[in-house]
C-alpha positions as CSV (number, residue, x, y, z in Angstrom):
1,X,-8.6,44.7,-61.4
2,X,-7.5,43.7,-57.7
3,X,-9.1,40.3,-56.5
4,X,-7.5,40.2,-53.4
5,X,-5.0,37.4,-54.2
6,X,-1.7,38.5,-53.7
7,X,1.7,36.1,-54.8
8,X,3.3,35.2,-51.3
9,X,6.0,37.6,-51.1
10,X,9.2,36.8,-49.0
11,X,7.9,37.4,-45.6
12,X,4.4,35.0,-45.8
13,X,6.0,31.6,-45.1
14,X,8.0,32.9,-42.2
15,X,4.6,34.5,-41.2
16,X,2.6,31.3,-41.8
17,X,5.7,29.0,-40.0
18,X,5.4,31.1,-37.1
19,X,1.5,31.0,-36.8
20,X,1.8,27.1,-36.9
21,X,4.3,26.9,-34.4
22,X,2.3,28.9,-31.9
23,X,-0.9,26.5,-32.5
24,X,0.9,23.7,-32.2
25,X,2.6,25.1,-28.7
26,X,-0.6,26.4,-27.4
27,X,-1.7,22.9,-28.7
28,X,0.5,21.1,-27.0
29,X,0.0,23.1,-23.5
30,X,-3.8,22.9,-22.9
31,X,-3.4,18.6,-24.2
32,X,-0.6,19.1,-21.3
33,X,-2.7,21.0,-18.8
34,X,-5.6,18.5,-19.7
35,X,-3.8,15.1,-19.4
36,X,-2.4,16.2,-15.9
37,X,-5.6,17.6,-14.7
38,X,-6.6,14.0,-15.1
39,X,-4.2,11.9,-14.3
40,X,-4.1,14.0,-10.8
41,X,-7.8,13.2,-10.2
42,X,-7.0,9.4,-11.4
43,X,-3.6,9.2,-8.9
44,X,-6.1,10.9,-6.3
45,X,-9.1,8.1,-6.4
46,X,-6.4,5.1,-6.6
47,X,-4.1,5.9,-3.8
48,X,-7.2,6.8,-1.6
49,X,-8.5,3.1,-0.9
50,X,-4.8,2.1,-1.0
51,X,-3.9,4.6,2.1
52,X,-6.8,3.7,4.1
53,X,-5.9,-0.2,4.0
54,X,-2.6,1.1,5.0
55,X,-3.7,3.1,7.9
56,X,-5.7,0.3,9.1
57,X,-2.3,-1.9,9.0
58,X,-0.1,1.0,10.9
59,X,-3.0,1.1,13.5
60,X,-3.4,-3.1,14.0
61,X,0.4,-2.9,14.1
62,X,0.6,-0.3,16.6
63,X,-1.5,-1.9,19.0
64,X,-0.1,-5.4,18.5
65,X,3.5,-3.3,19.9
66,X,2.0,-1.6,22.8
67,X,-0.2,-4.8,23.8
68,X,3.1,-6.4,23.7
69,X,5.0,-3.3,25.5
70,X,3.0,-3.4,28.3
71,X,2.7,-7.5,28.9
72,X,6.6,-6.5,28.9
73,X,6.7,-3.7,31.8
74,X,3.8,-5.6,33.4
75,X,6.3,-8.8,34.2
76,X,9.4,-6.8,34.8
77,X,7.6,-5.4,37.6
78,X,6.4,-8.0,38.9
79,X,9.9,-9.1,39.2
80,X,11.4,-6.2,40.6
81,X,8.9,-5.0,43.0
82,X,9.2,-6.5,46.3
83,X,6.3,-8.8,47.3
84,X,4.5,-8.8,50.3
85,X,6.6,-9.3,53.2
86,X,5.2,-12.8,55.3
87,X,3.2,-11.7,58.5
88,X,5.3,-11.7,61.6
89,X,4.9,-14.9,63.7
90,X,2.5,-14.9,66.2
91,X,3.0,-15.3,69.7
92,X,1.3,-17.9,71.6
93,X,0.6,-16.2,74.9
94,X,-2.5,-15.0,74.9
């Protein structure tokens, strides 16, 4: 009578190793592929916020330098322009 059941000959617990191993690597890959796919989205939202605030900083900085640039170029030519020459004396014949 045949039920089926056979003793595990020499090649089953290589077999059966082998099956593990590639559940616990397939496993291991989509618990991989998940974790990232989160921690992406997570990195994403925080740093969004944080580079705004940042923007805002390089912007308020850049202005501050070219306000300050141009008060700069402003008195240097003031300085090295010549002024207005004084009007010529006037005569007093008439």
């Amino acid at each position: 009578m045949h039920t089926g059941i056979e003793p595990p000959g020499p090649r089953t617990v290589p077999v059966l190793i082998l099956i593990f191993l590639v559940g616990a690597l397939l496993g291991v890959l989509v618990g991989g592929m998940l974790c990232v796919r989160y921690l992406r989205r997570e990195v994403a939202a925080d740093i969004g916020p944080r580079l705004r605030r940042m923007q805002l900083q390089l912007d308020n900085l850049e202005a501050a330098i070219n306000l300050a640039m141009l008060t700069r170029y402003a008195e240097l030519g003031e300085r090295l322009a010549p002024g207005p020459s004084p009007p010529a004396p006037r005569s007093a014949l008439p």
